[in-house]
C-alpha positions in Angstrom: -108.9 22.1 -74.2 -108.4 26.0 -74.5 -109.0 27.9 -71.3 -111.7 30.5 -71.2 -110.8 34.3 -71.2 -110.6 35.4 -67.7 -113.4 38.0 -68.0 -115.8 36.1 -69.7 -115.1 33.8 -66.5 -116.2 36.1 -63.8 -119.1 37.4 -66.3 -117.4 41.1 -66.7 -116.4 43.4 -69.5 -112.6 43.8 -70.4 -112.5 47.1 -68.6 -114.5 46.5 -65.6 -113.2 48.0 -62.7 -111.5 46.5 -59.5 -114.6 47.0 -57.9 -116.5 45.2 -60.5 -114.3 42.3 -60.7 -114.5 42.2 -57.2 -118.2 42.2 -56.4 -118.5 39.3 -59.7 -116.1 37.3 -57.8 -117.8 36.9 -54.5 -121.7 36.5 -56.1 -119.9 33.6 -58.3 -117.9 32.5 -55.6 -120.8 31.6 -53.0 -123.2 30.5 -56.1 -120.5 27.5 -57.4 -119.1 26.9 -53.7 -118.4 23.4 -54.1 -119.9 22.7 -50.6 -123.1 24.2 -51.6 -126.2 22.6 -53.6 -125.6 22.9 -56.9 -121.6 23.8 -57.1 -118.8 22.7 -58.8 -115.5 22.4 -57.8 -113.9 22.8 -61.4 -115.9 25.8 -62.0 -115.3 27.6 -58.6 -111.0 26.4 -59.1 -111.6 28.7 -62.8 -113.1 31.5 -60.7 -110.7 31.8 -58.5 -108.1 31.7 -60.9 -109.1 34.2 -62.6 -109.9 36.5 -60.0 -106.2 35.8 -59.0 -105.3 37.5 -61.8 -108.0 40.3 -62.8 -107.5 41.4 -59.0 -103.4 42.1 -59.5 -103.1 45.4 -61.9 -99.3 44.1 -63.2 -100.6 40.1 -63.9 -103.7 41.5 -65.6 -101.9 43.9 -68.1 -99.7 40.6 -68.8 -102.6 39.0 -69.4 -104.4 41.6 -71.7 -100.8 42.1 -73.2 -99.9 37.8 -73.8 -103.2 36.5 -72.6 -103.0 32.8 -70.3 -99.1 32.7 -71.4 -98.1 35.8 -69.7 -99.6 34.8 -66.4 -98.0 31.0 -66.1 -100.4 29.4 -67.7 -101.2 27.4 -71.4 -104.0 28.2 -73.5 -104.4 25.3 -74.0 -102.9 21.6 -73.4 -100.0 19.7 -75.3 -99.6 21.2 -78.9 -96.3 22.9 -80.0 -95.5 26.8 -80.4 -95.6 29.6 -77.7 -94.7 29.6 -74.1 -90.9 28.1 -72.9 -89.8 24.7 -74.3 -87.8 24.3 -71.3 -90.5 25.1 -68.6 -90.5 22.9 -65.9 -86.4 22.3 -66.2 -86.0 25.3 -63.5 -84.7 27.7 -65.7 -82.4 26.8 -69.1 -80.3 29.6 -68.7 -77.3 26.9 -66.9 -78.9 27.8 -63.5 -81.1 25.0 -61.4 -80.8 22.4 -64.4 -80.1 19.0 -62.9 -79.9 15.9 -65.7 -79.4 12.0 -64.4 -77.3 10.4 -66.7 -77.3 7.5 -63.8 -74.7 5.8 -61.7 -71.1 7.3 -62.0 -72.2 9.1 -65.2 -73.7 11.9 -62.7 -70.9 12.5 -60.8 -68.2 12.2 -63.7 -69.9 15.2 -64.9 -70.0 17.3 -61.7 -66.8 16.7 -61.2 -66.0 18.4 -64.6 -68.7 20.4 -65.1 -69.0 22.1 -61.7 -72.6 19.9 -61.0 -73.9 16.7 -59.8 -73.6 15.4 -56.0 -72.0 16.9 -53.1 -69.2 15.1 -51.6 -70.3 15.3 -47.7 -68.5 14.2 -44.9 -69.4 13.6 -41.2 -72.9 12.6 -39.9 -76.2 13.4 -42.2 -79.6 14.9 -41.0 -82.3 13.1 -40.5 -85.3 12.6 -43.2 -87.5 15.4 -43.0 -91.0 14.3 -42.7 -94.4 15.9 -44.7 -98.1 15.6 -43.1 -101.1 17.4 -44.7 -103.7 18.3 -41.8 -107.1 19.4 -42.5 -108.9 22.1 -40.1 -112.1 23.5 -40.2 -113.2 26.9 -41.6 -113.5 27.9 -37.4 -110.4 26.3 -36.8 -108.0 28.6 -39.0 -109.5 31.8 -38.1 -109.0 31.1 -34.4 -106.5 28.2 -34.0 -105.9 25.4 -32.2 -103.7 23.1 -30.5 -103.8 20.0 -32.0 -101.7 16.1 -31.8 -100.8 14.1 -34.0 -98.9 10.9 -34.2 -96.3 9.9 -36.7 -94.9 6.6 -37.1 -91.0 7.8 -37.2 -87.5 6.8 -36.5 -86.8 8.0 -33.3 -83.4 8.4 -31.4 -82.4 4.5 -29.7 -83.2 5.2 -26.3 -80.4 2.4 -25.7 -77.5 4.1 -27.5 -79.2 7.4 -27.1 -78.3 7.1 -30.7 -74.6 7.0 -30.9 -74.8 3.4 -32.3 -72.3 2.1 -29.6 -72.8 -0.2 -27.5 -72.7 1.3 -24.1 -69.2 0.4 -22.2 -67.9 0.6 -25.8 -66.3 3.4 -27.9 -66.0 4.4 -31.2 -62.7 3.7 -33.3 -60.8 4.9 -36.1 -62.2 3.1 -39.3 -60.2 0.5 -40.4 -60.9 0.9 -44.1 -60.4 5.0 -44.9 -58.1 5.2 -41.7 -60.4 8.1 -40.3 -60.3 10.2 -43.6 -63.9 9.0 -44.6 -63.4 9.5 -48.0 -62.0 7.1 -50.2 -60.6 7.2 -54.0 -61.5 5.4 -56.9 -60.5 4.8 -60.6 -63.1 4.8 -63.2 -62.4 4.1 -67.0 -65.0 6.2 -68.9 -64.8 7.3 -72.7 -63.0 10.3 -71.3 -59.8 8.0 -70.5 -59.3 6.8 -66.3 -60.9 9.5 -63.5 -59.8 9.4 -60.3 -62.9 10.4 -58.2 -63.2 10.5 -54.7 -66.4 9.3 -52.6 -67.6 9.2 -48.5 -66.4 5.8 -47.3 -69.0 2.8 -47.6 -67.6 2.0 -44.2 -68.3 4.4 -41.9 -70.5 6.6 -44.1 -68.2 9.8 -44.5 -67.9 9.4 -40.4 -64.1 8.5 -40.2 -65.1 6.2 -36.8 -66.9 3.1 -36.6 -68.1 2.0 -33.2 -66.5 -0.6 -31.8 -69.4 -3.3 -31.2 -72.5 -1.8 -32.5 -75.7 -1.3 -30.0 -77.3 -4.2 -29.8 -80.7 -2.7 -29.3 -80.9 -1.0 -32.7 -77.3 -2.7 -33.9 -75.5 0.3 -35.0 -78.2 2.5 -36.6 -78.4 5.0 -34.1 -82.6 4.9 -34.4 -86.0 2.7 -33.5 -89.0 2.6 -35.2 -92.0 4.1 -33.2 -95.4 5.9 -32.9 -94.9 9.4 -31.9 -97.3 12.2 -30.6 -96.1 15.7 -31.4 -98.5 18.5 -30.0 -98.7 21.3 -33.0 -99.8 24.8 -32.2 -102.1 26.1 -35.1 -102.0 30.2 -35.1 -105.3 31.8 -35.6 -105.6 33.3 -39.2 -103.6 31.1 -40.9 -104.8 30.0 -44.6 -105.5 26.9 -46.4 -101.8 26.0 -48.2 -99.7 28.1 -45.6 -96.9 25.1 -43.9 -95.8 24.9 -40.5 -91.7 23.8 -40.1 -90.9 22.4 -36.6 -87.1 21.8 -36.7 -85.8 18.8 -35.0 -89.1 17.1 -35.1 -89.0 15.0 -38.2 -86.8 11.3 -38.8 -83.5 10.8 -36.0 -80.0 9.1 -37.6 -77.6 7.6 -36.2 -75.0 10.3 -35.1 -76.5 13.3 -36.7 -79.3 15.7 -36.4 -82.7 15.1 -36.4 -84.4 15.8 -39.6 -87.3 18.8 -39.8 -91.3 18.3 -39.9 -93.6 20.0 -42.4 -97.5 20.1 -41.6 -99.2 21.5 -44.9 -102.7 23.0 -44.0 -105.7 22.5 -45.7 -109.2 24.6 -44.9 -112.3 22.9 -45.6 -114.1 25.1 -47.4 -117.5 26.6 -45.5 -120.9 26.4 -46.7 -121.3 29.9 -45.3 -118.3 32.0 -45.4 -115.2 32.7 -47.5 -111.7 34.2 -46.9 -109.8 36.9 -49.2 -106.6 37.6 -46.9 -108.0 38.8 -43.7 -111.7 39.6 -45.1 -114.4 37.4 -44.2 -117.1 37.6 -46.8 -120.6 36.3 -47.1 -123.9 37.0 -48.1 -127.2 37.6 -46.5 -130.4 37.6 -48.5 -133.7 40.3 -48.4 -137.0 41.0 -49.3 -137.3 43.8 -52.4 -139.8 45.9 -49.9 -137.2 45.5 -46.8 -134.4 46.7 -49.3 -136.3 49.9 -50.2 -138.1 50.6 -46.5 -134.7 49.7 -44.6 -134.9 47.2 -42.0 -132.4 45.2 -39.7 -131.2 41.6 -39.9 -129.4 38.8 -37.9 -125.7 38.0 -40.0 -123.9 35.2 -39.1 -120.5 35.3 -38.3 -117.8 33.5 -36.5 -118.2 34.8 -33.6 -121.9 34.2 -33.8 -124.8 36.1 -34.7 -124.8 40.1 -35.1 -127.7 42.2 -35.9 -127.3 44.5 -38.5 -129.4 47.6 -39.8 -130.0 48.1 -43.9 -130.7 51.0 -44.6 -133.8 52.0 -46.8 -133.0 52.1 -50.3 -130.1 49.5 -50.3 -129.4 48.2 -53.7 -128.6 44.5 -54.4 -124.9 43.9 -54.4 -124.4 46.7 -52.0 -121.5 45.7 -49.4 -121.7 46.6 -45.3 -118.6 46.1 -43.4 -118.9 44.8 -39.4 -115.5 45.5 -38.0 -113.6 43.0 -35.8 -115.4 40.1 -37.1 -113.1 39.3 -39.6 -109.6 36.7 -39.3 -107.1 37.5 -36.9 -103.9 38.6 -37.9 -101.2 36.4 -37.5 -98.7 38.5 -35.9 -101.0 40.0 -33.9 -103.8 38.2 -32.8 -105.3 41.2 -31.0 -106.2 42.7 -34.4 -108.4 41.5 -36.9 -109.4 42.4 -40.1 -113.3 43.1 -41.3 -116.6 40.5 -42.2 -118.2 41.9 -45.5 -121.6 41.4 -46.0 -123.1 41.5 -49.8 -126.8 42.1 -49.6 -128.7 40.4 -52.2 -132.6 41.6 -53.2 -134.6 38.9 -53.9 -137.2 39.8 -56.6 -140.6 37.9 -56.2 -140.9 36.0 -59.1 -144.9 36.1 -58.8 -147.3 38.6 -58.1 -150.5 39.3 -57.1 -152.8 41.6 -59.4 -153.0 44.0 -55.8 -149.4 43.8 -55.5 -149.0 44.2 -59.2 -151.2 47.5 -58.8 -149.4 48.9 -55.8 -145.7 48.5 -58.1 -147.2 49.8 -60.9 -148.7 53.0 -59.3 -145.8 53.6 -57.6 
């Protein structure tokens, strides 16, 4: 299925302005909010994509220049000519290209080609582990500090995850003699390789305890629920990720592995976010728009009033400083809450209001 031009999208000519393409994003942006009555999900994903790129002066003269192919994206699915053949292989240029030609194969050709495994020696790190946590709209503009609990493997509180026995040591490893490597002959069509690999013993370690743990027997870890407090900064935004090193999977005689909380923002039936811009809309009468009058806006940090001024045109923008999301190196400042004022037009009139509009 082809993918619609960008500025047919967002409903604007091919030369509108920044601050065109802007002011069509955020009316089409609250209208097909996905968590408002009548909005689509699919259609507000398209709006934002587009805006993602009509926004950015060097991705839309790509775009005007290749259209959807000089901006990352297909015009349309499957089918052959245009874009790379090799997307999605990292790069064919002999850089981040990483084929599995399986067991022994893979390694065979690392060895002579300059790719495939690493030999490592000594203790590994821990798994890292990935959570996805969802906050509110409230949540990531002011943070929070929230727990949650993993089911992981922890350090044996009975080795303290040594994997000895304790009383007992470790010992030289009676297979690679404390090397931990050991070499092998493989015939491949390329005649015998000698090709040398961690020990299956002691795991690359060159020791090997000398009576294993009995609580955990020998793997240095337990399986357990774990509750790890995770301080959420105020501003952050919907796919930024949190590392907290040390935190994810324990193994025996190495390093803890890291922990990677993905964020997701629910989207708000009110407000949306562009960087540290806050942006919504509030709605008035067509003879409070020409006479001026004042208003109560909702924000996040509750209700503001706010003066229009007589004459104010539909689509006209009013900027309340300080209301806006923190930022996240300096929670102290924030940025602004935009409010688009939108004039409703009656739809039906009386034949004295019709007179009044019509002499004036």
């Amino acid at each position: 299925m082809s993918k619609r031009d960008y500025s047919e999208v967002l409903g604007v000519s091919k030369s509108a302005s920044a601050d065109e393409i802007k002011k069509a994003f955020r009316r089409l942006a609250v209208q097909h909010h996905p968590d408002k009555e009548g909005g689509n999900e699919d259609t507000f994903k398209e709006i934002n994509e587009a805006y993602d790129v009509l926004k950015d002066a060097q991705k839309r003269q790509r775009y005007d220049q290749f259209g959807h192919a000089g901006v990352g994206g297909a015009s349309s699915s499957g089918g052959a000519g245009g874009g790379n053949p090799f997307e999605g292989f990292g790069g064919f240029n002999g850089q981040n290209v990483n084929f599995d030609f399986g067991e022994g194969l893979g390694d065979i050709f690392g060895q002579f080609f300059g790719g495939g495994r690493s030999q490592q020696r000594g203790p590994k790190k821990g798994r890292d582990v990935e959570v996805q946590l969802q906050l509110t709209f409230e949540e990531a503009i002011f943070g929070l500090e929230h727990e949650i609990t993993l089911d992981l493997d922890t350090t044996c509180e009975h080795c303290k995850g040594t994997t000895v026995e304790p009383g007992y040591e470790m010992k030289t490893c009676p297979t690679c003699h404390g090397a931990g490597q050991q070499t092998r002959v493989m015939n491949t069509m390329f005649g015998a390789i000698q090709q040398t690999v961690p020990c299956g013993t002691c795991q690359g370690a060159g020791k090997v305890p000398e009576k294993e743990c009995t609580v955990c027997r020998g793997t240095g870890t337990q399986r357990r629920k774990t509750p790890i407090k995770v301080k959420i900064p105020a501003g952050i935004d919907d796919g930024a990720t949190i590392r907290l090193a040390g935190r994810g999977e324990a193994i025996g005689g190495g390093e803890k592995g890291d922990l990677y909380i993905h964020i997701r923002v629910k989207a708000d039936k009110h407000f949306t976010r562009e960087g540290d811009i806050i942006l919504s809309e509030e709605h008035v009468g067509m003879v409070d728009a020409a006479l001026g009058t004042e208003i109560d806006v909702r924000t996040v940090d509750g209700v503001v009033r706010m003066k229009v001024p007589a004459g104010t045109q539909s689509g006209t923008d009013f900027k309340l400083s300080g209301h806006g999301v923190p930022h996240l190196r300096n929670e102290d400042k924030r940025g602004p809450h935009i409010v688009t004022i939108v004039v409703d037009t009656p739809t039906k009139l009386s034949k004295k209001q019709r007179k009044i509009l019509e002499e004036f």
